[in-house]
C-alpha positions as CSV (number, residue, x, y, z in Angstrom):
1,X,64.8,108.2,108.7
2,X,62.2,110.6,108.7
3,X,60.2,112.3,105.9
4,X,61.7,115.5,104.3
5,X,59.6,118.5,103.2
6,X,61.5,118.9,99.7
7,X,60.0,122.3,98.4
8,X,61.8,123.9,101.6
9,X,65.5,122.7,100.5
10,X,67.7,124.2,98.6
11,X,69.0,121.3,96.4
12,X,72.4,121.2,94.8
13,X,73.5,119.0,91.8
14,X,76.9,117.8,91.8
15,X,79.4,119.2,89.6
16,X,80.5,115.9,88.1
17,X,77.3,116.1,86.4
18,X,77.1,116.7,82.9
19,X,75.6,117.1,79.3
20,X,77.5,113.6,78.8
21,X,75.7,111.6,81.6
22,X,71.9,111.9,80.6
23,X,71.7,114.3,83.7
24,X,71.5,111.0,86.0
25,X,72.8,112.2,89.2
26,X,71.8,113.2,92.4
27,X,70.9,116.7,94.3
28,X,71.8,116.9,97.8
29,X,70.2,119.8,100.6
30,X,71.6,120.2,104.3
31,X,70.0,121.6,107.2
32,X,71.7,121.8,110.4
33,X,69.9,118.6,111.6
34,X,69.7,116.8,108.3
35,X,71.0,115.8,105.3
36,X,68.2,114.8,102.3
37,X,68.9,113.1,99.4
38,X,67.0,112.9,95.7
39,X,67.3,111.8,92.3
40,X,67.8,114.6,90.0
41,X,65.9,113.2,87.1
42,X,62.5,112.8,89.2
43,X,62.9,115.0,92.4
44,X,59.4,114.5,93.1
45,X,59.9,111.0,94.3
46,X,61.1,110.0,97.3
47,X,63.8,111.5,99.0
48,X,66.2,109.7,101.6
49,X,66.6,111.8,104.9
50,X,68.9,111.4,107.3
51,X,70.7,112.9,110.3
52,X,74.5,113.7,109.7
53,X,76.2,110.3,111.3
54,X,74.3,108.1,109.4
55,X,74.4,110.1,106.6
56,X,78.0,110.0,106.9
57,X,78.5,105.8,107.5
58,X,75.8,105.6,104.3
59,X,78.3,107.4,102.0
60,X,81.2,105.5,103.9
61,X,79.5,102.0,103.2
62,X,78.9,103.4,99.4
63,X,82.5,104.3,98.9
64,X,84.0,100.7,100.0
65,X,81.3,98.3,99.5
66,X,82.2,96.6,96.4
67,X,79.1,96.0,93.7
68,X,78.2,93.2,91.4
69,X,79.6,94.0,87.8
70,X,76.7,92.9,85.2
């Protein structure tokens, strides 16, 4: 992981967010070398940088890793 300089991305929001979620989602950038992620309702804050394989097996482990219901 390595630290992203944010202000150079350009950031996209997903287009399953809405005016019915609170605007909670998060904005994604690409280079050709990395893949930075942030949350869209404090982009200032950290954002999670990685190359495009582990990028790839993070998403992979979201998608089938089952969470705790509260």
């Amino acid at each position: 992981m390595r630290r992203s300089t944010a202000s150079t991305h350009s950031w996209r929001k997903s287009s399953c967010s809405g005016p019915g979620d609170d605007d909670s989602c998060i904005e994604i950038a690409t280079t050709p070398t990395h893949i930075s992620v942030r949350d869209s309702k404090t982009p200032a804050r950290a954002t999670l940088t990685l190359r495009p394989t582990p990028f790839s097996a993070f998403v992979t482990a979201l998608k089938t890793t089952p969470y705790p219901t509260f």
